[in-house]
HTML snippet that shows the backbone in 3Dmol.js (N, CA, C, O; Angstrom):
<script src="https://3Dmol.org/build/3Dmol-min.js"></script>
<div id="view" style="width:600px;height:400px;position:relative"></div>
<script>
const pdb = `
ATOM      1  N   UNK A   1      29.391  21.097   5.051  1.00  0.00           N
ATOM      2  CA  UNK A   1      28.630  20.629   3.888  1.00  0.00           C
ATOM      3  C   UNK A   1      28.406  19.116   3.914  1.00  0.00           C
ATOM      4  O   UNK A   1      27.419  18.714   3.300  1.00  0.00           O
ATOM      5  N   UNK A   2      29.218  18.176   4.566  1.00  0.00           N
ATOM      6  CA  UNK A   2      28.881  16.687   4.768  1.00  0.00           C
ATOM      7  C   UNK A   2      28.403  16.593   4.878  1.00  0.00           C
ATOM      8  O   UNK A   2      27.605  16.095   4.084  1.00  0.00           O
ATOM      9  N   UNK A   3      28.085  17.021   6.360  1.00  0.00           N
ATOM     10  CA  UNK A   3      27.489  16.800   7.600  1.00  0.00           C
ATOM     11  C   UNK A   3      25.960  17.175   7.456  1.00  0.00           C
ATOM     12  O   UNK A   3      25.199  16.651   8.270  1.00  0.00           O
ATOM     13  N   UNK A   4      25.272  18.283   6.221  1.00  0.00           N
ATOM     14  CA  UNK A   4      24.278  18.587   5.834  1.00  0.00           C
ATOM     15  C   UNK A   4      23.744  17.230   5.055  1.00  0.00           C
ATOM     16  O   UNK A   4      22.742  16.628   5.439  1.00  0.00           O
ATOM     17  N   UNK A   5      24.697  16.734   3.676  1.00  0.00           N
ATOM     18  CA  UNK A   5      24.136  15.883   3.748  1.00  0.00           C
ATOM     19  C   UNK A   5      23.808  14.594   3.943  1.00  0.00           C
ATOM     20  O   UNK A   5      22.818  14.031   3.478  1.00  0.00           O
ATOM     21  N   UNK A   6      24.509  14.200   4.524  1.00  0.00           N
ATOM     22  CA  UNK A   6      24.568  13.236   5.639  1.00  0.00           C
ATOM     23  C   UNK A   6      23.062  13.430   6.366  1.00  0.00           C
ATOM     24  O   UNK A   6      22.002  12.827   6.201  1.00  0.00           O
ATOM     25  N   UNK A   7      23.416  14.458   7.178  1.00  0.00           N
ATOM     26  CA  UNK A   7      21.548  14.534   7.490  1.00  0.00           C
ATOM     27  C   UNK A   7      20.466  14.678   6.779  1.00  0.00           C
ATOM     28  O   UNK A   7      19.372  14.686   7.343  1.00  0.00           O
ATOM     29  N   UNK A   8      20.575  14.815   5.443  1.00  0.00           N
ATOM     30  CA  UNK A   8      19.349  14.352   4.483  1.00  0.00           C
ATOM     31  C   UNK A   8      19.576  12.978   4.095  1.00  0.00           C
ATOM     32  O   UNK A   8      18.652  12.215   4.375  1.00  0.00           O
ATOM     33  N   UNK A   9      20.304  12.618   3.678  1.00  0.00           N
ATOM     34  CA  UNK A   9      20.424  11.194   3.567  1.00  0.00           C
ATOM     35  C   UNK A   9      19.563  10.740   5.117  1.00  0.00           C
ATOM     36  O   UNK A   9      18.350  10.535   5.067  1.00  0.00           O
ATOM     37  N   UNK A  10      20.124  10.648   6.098  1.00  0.00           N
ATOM     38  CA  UNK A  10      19.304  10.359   7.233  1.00  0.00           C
ATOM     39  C   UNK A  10      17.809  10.371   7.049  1.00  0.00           C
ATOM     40  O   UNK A  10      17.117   9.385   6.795  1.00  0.00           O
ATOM     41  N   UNK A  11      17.459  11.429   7.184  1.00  0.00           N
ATOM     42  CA  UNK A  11      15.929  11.997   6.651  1.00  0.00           C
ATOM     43  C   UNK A  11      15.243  11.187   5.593  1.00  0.00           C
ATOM     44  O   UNK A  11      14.029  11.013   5.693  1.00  0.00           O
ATOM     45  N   UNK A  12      16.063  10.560   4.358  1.00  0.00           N
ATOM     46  CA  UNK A  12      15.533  10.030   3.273  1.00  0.00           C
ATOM     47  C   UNK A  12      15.281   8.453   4.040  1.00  0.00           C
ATOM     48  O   UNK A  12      14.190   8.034   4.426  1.00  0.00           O
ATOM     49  N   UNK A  13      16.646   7.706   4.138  1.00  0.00           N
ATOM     50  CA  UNK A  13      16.199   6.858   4.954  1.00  0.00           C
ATOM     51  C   UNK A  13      14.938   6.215   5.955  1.00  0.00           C
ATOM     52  O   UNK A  13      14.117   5.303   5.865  1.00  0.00           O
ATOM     53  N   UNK A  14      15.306   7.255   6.945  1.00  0.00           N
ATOM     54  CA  UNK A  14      13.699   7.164   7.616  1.00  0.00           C
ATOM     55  C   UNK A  14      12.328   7.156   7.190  1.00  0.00           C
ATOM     56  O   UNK A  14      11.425   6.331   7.332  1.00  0.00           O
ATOM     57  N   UNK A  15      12.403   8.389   6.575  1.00  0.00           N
ATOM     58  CA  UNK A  15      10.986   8.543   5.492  1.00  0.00           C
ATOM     59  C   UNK A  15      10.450   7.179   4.813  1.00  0.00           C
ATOM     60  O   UNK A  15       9.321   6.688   4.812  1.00  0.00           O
ATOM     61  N   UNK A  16      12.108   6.581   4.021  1.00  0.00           N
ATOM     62  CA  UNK A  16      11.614   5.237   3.253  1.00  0.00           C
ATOM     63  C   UNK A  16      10.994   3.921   4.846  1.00  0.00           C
ATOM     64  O   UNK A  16       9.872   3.445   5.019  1.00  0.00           O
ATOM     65  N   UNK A  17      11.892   3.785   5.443  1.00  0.00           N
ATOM     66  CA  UNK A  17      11.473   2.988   6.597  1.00  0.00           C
ATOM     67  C   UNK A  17      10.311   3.054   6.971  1.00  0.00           C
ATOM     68  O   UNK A  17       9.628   2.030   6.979  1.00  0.00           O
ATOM     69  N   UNK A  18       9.766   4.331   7.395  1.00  0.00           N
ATOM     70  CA  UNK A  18       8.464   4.354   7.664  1.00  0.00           C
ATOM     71  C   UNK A  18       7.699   3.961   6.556  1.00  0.00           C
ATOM     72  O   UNK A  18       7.107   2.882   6.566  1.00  0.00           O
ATOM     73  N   UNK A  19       7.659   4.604   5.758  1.00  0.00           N
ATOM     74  CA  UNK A  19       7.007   4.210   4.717  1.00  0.00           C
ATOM     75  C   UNK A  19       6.994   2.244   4.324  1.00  0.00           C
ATOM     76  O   UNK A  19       6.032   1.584   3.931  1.00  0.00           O
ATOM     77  N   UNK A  20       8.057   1.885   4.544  1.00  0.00           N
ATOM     78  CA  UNK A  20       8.281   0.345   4.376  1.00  0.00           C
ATOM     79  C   UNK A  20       7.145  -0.264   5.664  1.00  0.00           C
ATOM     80  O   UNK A  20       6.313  -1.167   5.572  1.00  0.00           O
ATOM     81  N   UNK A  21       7.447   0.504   6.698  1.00  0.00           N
ATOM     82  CA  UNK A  21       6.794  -0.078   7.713  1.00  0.00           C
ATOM     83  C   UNK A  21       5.022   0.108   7.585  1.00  0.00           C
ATOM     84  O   UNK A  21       4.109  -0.713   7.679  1.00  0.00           O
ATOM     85  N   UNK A  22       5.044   1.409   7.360  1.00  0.00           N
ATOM     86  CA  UNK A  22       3.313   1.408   7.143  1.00  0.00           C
ATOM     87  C   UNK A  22       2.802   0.827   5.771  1.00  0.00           C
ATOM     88  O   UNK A  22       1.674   1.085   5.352  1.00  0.00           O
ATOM     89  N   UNK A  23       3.661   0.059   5.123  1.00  0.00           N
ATOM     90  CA  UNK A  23       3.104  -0.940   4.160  1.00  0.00           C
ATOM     91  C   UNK A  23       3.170  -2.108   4.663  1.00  0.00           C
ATOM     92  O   UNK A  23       2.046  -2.589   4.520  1.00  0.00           O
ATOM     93  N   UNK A  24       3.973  -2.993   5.275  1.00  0.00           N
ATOM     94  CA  UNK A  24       4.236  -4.066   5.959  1.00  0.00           C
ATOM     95  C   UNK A  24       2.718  -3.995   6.371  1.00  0.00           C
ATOM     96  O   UNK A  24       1.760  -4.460   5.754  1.00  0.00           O
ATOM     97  N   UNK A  25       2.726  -3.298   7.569  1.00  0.00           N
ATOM     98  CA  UNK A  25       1.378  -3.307   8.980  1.00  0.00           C
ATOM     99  C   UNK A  25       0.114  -3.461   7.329  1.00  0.00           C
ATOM    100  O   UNK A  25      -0.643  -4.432   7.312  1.00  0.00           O
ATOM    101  N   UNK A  26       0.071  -2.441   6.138  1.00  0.00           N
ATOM    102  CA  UNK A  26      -1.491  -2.678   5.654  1.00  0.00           C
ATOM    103  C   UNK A  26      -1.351  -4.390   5.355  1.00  0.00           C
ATOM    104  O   UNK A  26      -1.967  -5.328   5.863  1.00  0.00           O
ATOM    105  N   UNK A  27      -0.395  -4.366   4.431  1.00  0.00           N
ATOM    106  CA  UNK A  27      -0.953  -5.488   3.820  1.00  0.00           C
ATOM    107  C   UNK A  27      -0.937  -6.807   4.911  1.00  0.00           C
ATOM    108  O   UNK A  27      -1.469  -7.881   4.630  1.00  0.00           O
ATOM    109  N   UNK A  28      -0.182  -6.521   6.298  1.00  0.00           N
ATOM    110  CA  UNK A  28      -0.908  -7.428   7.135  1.00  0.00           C
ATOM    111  C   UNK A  28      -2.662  -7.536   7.646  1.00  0.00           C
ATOM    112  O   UNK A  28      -3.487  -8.413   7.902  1.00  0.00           O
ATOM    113  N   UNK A  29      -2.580  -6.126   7.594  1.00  0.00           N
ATOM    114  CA  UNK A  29      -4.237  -6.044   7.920  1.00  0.00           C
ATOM    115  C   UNK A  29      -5.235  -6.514   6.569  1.00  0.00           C
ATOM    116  O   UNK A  29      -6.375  -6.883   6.850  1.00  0.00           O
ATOM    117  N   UNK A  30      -4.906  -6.506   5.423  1.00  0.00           N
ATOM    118  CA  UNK A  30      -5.758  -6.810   4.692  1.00  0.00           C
ATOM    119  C   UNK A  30      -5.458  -8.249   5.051  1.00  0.00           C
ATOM    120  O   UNK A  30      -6.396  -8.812   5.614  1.00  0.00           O
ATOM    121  N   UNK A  31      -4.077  -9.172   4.805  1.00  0.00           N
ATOM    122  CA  UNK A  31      -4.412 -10.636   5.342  1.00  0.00           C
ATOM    123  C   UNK A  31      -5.025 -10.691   6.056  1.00  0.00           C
ATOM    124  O   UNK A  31      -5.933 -11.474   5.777  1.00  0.00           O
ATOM    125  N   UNK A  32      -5.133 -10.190   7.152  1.00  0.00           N
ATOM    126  CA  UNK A  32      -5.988 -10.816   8.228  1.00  0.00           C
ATOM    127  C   UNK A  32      -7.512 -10.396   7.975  1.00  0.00           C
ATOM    128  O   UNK A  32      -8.464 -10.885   8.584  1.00  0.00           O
ATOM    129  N   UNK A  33      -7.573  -9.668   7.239  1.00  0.00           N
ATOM    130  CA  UNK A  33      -9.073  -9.602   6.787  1.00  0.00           C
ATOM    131  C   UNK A  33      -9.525 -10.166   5.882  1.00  0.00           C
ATOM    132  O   UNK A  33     -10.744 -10.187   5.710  1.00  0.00           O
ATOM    133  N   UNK A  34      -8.551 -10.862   4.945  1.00  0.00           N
ATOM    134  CA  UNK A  34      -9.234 -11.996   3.612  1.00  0.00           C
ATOM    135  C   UNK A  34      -9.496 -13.038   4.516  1.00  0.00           C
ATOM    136  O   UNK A  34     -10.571 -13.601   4.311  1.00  0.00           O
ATOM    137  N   UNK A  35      -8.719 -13.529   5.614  1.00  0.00           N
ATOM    138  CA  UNK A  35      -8.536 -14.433   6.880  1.00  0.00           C
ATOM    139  C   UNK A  35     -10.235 -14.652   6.884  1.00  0.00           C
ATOM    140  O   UNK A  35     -11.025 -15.386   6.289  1.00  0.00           O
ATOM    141  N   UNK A  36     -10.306 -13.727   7.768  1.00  0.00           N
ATOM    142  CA  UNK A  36     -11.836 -12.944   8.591  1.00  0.00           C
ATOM    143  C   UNK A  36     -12.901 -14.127   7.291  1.00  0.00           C
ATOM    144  O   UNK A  36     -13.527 -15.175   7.452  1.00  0.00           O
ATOM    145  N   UNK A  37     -12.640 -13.274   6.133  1.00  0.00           N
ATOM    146  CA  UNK A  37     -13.773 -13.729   4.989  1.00  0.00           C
ATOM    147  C   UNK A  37     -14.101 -15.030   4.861  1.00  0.00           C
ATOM    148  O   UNK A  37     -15.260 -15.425   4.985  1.00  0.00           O
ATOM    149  N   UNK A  38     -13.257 -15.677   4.642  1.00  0.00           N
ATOM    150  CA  UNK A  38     -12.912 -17.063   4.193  1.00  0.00           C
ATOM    151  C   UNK A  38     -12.666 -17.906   5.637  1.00  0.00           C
ATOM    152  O   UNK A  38     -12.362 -19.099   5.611  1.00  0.00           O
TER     153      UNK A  38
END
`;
const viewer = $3Dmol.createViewer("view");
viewer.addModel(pdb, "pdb");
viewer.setStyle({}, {cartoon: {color: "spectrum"}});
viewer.zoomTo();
viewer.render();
</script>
């Protein structure tokens, strides 16, 4: 039963990471596109 959730915890983790990460990368791309404008 730990060890189950232990591996959702894992799972949650990651999910958030990615998620952290594919926000990082947009709002770099929109900087670099107000960049572009201006």
């Amino acid at each position: 039963m730990p060890v189950f959730i232990l591996l959702i915890i894992e799972k949650i983790l990651l999910f958030h990471s990615i998620v952290i990460n594919s926000s990082i990368i947009l709002i770099y791309i929109i900087y670099v596109l107000i960049q572009q404008l201006y």
